[in-house]
C-alpha positions, -999 to 999 in steps of 0.1 A, spaced: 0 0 0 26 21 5 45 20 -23 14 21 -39 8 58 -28 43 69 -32 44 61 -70 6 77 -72 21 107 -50 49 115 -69 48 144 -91 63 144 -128 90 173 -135 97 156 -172 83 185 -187 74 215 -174 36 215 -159 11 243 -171 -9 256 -145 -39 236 -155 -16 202 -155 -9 215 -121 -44 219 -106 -53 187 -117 -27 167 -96 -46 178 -68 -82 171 -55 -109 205 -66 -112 214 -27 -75 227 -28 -77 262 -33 -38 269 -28 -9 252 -35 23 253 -7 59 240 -12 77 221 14 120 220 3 136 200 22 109 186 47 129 159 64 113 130 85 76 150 72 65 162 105 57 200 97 44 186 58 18 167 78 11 190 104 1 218 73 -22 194 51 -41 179 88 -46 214 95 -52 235 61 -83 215 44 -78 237 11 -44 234 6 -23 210 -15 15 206 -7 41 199 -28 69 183 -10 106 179 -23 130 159 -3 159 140 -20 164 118 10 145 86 6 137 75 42 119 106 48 100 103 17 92 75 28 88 80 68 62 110 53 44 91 33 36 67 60 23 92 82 3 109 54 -16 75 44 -21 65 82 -38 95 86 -58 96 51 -41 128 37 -22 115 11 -43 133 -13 -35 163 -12 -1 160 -12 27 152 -41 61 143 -31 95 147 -49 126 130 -43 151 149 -61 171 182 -62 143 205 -59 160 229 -89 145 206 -113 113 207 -97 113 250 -96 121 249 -131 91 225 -141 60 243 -121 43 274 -137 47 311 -128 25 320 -96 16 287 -88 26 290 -55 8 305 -21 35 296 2 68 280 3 89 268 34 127 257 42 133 245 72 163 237 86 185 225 58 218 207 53 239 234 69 269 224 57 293 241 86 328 239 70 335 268 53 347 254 19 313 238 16 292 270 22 283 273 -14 265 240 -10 239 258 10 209 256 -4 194 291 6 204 313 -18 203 346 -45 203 317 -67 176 298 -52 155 330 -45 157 338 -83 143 302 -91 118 305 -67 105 341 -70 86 338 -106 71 304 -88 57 326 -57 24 348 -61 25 382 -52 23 388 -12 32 348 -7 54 340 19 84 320 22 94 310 56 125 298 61 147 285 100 177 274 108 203 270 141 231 278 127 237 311 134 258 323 100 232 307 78 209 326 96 225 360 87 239 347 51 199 345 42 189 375 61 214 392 41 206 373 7 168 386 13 175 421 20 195 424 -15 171 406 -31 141 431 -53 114 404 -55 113 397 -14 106 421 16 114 410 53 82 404 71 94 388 100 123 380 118 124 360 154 141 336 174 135 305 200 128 335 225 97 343 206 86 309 192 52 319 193 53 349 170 33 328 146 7 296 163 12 279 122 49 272 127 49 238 142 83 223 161 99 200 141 128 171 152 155 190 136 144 218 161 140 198 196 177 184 184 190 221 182 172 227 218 189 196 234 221 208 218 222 242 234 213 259 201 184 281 198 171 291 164 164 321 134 130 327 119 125 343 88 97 351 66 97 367 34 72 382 15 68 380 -26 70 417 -34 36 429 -49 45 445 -78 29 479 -86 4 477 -113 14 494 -147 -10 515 -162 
């Protein structure tokens, strides 16, 4: 059964998807589509869909036991549905979905990568922005966390140079509850237990003025 819903789950970047093609992946009561990068074991991927009836969620993970450790929790709670899963570098999935597709988008705690000579691995980035951006509609957020303290102020800074984002919000552990939707994940309660508190950061898609 599983396997069953992960290969009915997946989602299809062969060719880029129109925004028709897109719409019809999910169920008609989705009104909004959200993209999860990176989302891990699944925990904050499930706690979205159980608690946001209208939305679909597009979820790219390259690792396969959390595909799979997500998937499971998704089926054993009858959400499966609304959500489509893929387990690759998530470039190739920005490049495939259509311009404004996207009401939300999150990146939580990523691969860190902590050595310096690896820091252009990170993920978050002006490059990743610019893919994500077109994807994003006007006034969507992207929220994005992490405990390591100079990826933290590497994105802060990447968002402030960037045109198409503003700064909405920016809070710590100290003020967890700025906003109730942001559910703990693992990678989180690790940092905790660590010693490590954490950066939280949402950007807004600029709304463009309207030309006359």
């Amino acid at each position: 059964m599983l396997a069953d819903a992960l290969q009915n789950r997946s989602i299809d970047v062969s060719a880029p998807l129109d925004a028709d093609a897109l719409k019809r992946l999910f169920p008609g009561s989705v009104r909004d589509i959200w993209l999860e990068i990176g989302f891990g074991g699944g925990e904050h991927l499930v706690w979205q869909v159980a608690n946001n009836p209208h939305v679909g969620v597009i979820g790219a993970e390259p690792y396969l036991n959390g595909v799979v450790a997500a998937m499971d929790a998704l089926v054993a709670r009858e959400l499966s549905e609304r959500v489509r899963l893929y387990a690759d570098d998530v470039l190739a999935l920005l490049q495939a979905l259509p311009p404004e597709s996207l009401a939300r988008a999150f990146m939580l705690f990523p691969d860190p990568w902590p050595k310096k000579r690896h820091r252009e691995r990170r993920l978050f980035s002006a490059h990743l922005l610019d893919e994500l951006a077109p994807l994003l509609r006007p006034g969507a957020e992207f929220r994005f966390a992490s405990d390591i303290d100079d990826y933290a102020e590497a994105a802060i800074e990447a968002a402030r140079a960037h045109p198409a984002f503003d700064i909405a919000q920016v809070f710590t552990t100290e003020n967890r509850d700025a906003l109730p939707d942001w559910p703990v994940t693992r990678y989180e309660q690790k940092a905790r237990r660590e010693g490590r508190g954490a950066t939280f950061l949402v950007l807004q898609r600029v709304i463009e003025p309207s030309r006359a």
